[in-house]
Each structure stands twice: as structure tokens, then as C-alpha cells.
GUGUNU-149853 format. One line per 4 residues: their letters; for each residue z, x negated, y of C-alpha. Coordinates in nm, 2 decimals. Each point is the difference from the previous one (the first is absolute). Example, Ala and Ser with C-alpha at 12.3 -4.5 7.8 and 13.67 -1.06 7.14 Angstrom:
AS) 0.78/-1.23/-0.45; -0.07/-0.14/0.34;
This chain:
XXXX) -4.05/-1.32/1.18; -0.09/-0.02/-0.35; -0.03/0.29/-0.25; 0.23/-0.18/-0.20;
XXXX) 0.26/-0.06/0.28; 0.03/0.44/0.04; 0.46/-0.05/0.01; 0.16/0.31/-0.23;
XXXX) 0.35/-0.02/0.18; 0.28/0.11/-0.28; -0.11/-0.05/-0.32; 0.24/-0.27/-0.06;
XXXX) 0.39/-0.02/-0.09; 0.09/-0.20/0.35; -0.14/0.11/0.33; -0.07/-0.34/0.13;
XXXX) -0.29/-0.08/-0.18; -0.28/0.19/-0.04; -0.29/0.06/-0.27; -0.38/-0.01/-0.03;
XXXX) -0.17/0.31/-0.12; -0.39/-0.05/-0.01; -0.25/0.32/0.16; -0.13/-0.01/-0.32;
XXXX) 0.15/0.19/-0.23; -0.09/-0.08/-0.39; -0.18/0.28/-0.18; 0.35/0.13/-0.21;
XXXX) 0.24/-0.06/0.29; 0.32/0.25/-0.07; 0.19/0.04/0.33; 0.29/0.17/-0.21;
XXXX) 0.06/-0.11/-0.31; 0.22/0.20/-0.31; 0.23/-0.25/-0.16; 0.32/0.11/-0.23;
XXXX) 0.01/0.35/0.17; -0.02/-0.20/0.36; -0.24/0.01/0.27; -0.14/-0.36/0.07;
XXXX) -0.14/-0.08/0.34; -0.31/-0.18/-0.13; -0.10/-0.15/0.32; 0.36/-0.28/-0.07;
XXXX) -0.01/-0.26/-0.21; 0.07/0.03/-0.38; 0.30/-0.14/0.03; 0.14/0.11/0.30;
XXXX) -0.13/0.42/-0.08; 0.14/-0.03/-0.39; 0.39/0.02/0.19; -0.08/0.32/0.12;
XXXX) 0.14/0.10/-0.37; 0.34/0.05/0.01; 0.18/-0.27/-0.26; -0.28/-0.24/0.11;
XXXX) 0.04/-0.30/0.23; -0.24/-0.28/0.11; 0.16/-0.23/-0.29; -0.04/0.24/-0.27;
XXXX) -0.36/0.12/0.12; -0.10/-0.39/0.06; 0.07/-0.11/-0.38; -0.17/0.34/-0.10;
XXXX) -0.31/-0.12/0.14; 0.00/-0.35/-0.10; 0.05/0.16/-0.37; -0.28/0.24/0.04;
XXXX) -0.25/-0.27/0.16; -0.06/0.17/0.31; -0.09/-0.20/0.35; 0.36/0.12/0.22;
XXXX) -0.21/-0.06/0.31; -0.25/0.28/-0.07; 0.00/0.35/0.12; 0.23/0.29/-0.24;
XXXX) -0.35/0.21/0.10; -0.19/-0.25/-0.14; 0.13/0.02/-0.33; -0.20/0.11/-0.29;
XXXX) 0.12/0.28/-0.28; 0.10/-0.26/-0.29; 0.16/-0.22/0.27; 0.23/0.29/0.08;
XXXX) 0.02/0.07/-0.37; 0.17/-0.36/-0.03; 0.21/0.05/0.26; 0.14/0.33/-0.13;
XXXX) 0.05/-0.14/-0.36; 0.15/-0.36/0.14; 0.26/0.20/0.25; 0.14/0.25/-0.29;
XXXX) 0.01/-0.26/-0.29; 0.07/-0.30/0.17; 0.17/-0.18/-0.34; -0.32/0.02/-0.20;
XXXX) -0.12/-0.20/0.29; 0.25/-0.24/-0.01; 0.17/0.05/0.33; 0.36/-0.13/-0.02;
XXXX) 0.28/0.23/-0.07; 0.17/-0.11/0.36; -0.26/0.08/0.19; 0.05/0.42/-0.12;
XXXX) 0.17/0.19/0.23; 0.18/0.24/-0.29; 0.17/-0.27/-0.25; 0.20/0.10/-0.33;
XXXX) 0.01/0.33/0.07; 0.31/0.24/-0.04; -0.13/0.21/-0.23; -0.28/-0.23/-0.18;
XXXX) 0.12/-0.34/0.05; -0.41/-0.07/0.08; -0.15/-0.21/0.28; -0.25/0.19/0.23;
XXXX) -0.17/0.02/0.34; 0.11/0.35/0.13; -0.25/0.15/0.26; -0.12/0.32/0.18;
XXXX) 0.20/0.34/-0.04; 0.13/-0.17/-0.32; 0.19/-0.21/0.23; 0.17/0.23/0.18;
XXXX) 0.12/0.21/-0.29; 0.16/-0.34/-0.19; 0.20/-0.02/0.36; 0.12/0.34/0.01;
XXXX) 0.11/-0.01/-0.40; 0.19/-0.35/0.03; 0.21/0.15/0.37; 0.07/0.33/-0.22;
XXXX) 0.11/-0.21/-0.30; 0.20/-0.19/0.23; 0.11/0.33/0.16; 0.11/0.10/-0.38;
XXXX) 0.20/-0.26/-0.10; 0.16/-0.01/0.35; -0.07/-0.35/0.06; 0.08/-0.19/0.32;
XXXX) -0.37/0.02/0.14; -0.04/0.33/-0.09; 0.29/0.14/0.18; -0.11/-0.18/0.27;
XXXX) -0.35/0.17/0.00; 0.20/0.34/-0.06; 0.19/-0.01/0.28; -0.28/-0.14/0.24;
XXXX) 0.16/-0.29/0.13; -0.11/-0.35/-0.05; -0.06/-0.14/-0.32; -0.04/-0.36/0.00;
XXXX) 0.31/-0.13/0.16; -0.06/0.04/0.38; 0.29/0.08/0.24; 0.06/0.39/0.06;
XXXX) 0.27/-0.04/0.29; -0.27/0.01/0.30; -0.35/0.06/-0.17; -0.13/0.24/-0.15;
XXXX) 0.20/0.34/0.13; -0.14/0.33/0.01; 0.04/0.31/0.17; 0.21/0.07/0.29;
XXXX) 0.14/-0.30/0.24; 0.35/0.07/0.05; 0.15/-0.12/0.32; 0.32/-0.14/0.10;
XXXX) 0.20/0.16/0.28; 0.18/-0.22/0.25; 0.36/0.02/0.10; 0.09/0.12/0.31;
């Protein structure tokens, strides 16, 4: 067996197939790397370790790359400090870097009207302002989410029930 053949089980998104991390670490290897207030397992792929972010997918973090010129197949601990630099100024001003306006995962905002690429704990506060604005102006959805029962449409008759079963008592 080769030193270049050494199998690192798990360091991909599928557990099929399997990856090839060398003995030999380079000198500035980072095992975890600090990305948008995220821990990145540096040992993954760029690609595949940039959708540990919340609000970023393999789509988004694969045209993030290709705009900051960075080889995808190359380790996320291999990266050097103005590579991660790019990356950082790419993902939270993605229009200056021409990246269509469908591709955002926040378009015409409520309160804005402006097209962005929400990510991180900013994410999850934009979610919890649009249910309570939907909670506010007592619309469908947010009823639904008030009451705790399904919101987009599913059946209720069968599914879904909580707290005690109820049985039926047969006649005698």
C-alpha cells in the first residue's frame, strides 16, 4: 500500500465513495477552520465543508468558488488567509460579484425590497421575523404555525396527532 492510498472514511457528502487524504500533511494544514461564525472541518473538500454554513448549499458554495478562483478539489485546510478573505467577501456581497439575483436565497425582501444571500445566525433570525409577521397579520401560514399543525397542505385526519391515543370501546 501506498502513502498516498492511506483511505480517510467520511469526509465526503455520500457514504459510498470514499476520499484520499495523503500522510503528509502540508506545513499550514487547519483541521478546523472559522468561516462566517462556523466551524469548518478542514480535512473535506472546499466545496463540500463551505455547507456546513447554514444558508449555504453545494450550488451556492460551487459558484462562490469558481468566482473567487479557488481549485473546489483542494482541501478547506489547505486554504491560505487571502483565499478565505475572498471567500468571506464573495459569500456576503455576492451582487458586486455578479452572481444572479435567482440564485439568492432572500429575494425582494419585505422590508427592503433588496436581493441577498442570507446565512449563519442571520438566517435564522430572518425565519423567525417573517413566521411572527405572518403570526401578526394572522395570515393563513402563520395560524397554521401557531397552532402547531401542518402548514403546507398535508392531511391532518390520521397524521400528525399528539398526546393521548384515545380508544374505542366495543359494544357488548
Amino acid at each position: 500500500m501506498r502513502v498516498e492510498d492511506v483511505v480517510y472514511m467520511g469526509c465526503e457528502q455520500s457514504p459510498v465513495t470514499t476520499c484520499y487524504l495523503s500522510i503528509i500533511l502540508p506545513e499550514k494544514f487547519q483541521h478546523i477552520l472559522r468561516l462566517m461564525n462556523t466551524n469548518i472541518d478542514g480535512r473535506r473538500k472546499v466545496m463540500f465543508a463551505m455547507t456546513a454554513i447554514k444558508g449555504v448549499g453545494r450550488r451556492y458554495s460551487n459558484i462562490v468558488l469558481k468566482k473567487a478562483d479557488i481549485d473546489q478539489t483542494k482541501r478547506a485546510g489547505e486554504l491560505t488567509e487571502e483565499e478565505v478573505e475572498k471567500i468571506v467577501t464573495i459569500m456576503s456581497n455576492p451582487r458586486q460579484y455578479k452572481i444572479p439575483d435567482w440564485f439568492l436565497n432572500r429575494q425582494k425582501d419585505i422590508k427592503d425590497g433588496k436581493y441577498s444571500q442570507v446565512m449563519s445566525n442571520y438566517l435564522e433570525t430572518k425565519l423567525r421575523e417573517d413566521l411572527e409577521r405572518m403570526k401578526k397579520i394572522r395570515a393563513h401560514r402563520g395560524l397554521r404555525h401557531y397552532w402547531g399543525l401542518r402548514v403546507r397542505g398535508q392531511h391532518t385526519k390520521t397524521t400528525g396527532r399528539r398526546g393521548r391515543t384515545v380508544g374505542v370501546s366495543k359494544k357488548k
